[in-house]
Biotite code that builds the C-alpha atoms (Angstrom):
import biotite.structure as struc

atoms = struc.array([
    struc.Atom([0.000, 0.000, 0.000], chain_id="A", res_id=1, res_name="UNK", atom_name="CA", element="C"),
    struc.Atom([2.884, 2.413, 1.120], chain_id="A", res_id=2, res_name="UNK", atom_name="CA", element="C"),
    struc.Atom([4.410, 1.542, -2.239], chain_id="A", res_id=3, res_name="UNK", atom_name="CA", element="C"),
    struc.Atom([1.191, 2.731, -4.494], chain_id="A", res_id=4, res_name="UNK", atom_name="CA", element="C"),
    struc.Atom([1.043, 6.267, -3.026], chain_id="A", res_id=5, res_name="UNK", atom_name="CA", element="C"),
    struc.Atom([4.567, 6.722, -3.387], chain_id="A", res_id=6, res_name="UNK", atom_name="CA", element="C"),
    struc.Atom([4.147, 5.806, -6.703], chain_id="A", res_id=7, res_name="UNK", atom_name="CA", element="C"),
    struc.Atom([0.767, 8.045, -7.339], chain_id="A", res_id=8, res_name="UNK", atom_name="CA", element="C"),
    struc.Atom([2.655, 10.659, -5.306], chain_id="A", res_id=9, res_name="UNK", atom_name="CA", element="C"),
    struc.Atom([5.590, 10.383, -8.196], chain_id="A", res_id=10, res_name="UNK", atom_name="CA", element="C"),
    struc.Atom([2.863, 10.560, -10.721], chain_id="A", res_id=11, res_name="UNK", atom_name="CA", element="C"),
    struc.Atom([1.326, 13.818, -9.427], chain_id="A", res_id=12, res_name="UNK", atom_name="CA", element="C"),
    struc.Atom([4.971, 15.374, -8.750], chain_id="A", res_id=13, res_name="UNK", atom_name="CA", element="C"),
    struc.Atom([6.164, 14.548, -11.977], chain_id="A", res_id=14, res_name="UNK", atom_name="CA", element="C"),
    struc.Atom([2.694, 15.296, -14.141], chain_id="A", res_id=15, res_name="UNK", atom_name="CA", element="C"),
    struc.Atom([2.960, 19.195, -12.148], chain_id="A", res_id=16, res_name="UNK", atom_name="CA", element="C"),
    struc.Atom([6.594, 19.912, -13.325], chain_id="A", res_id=17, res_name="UNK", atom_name="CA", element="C"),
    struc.Atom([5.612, 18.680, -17.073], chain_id="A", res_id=18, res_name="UNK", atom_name="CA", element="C"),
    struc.Atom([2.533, 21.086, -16.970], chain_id="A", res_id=19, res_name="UNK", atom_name="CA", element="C"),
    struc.Atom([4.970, 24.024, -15.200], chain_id="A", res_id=20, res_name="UNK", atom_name="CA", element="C"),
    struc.Atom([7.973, 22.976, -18.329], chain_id="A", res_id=21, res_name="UNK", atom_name="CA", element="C"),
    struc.Atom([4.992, 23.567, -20.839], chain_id="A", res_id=22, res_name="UNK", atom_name="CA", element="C"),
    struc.Atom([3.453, 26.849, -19.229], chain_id="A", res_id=23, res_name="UNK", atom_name="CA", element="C"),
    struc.Atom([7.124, 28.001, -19.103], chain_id="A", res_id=24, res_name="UNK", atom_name="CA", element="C"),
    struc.Atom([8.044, 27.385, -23.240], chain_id="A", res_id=25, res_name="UNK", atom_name="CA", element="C"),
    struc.Atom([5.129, 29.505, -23.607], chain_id="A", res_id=26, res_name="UNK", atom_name="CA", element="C"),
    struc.Atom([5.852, 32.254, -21.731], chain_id="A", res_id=27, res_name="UNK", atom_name="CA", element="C"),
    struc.Atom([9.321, 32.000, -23.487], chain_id="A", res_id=28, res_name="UNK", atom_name="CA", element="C"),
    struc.Atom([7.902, 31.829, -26.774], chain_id="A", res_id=29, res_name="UNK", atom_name="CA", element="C"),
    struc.Atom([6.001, 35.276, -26.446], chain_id="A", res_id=30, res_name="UNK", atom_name="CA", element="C"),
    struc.Atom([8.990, 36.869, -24.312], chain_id="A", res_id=31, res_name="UNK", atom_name="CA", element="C"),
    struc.Atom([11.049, 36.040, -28.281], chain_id="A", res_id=32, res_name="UNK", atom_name="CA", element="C"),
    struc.Atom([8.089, 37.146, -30.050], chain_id="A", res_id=33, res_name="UNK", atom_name="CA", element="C"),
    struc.Atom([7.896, 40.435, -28.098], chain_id="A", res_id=34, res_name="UNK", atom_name="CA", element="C"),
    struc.Atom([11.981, 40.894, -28.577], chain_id="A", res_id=35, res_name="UNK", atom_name="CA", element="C"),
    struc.Atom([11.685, 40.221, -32.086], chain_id="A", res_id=36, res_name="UNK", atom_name="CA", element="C"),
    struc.Atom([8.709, 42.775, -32.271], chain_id="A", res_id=37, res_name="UNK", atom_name="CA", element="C"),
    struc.Atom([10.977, 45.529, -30.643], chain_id="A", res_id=38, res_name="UNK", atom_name="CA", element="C"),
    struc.Atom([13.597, 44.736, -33.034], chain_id="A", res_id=39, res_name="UNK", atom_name="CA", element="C"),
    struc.Atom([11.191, 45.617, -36.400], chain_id="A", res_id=40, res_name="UNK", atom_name="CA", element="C"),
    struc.Atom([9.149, 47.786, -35.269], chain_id="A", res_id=41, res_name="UNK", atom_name="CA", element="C"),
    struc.Atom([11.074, 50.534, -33.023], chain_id="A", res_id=42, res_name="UNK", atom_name="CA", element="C"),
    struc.Atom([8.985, 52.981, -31.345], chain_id="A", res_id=43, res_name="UNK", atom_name="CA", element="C"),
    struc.Atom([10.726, 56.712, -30.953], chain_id="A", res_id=44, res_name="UNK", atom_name="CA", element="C"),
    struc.Atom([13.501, 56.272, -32.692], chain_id="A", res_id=45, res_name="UNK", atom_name="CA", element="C"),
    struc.Atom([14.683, 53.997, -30.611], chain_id="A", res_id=46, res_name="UNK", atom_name="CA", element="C"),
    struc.Atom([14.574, 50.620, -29.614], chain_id="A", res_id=47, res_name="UNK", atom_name="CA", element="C"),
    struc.Atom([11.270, 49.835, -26.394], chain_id="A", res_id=48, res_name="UNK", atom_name="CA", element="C"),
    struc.Atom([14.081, 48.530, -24.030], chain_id="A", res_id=49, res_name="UNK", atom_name="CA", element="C"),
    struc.Atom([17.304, 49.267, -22.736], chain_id="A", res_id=50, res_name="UNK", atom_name="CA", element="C"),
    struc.Atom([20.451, 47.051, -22.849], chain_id="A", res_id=51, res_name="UNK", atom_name="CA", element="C"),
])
């Protein structure tokens, strides 16, 4: 019994960091997108951010 909710246990732990890994490419994905957007489209005459 001990060993089957150590195992579920795993399960959960393992099935939250997959769904955290996944939220995080996303958030990557539109950080790039918004870096690439700043790069064609400057607003001022200058870039949105500073280096």
């Amino acid at each position: 019994m001990g060993w089957l909710v150590l195992l579920l246990l795993l399960v959960l732990i393992l099935g939250g960091a997959g769904f955290v890994l996944h939220l995080l490419w996303w958030i990557a994905i539109i950080a790039v997108a918004l870096l690439l957007i700043g790069f064609v489209l400057p607003r001022g005459g200058g870039r949105w951010y500073r280096w």
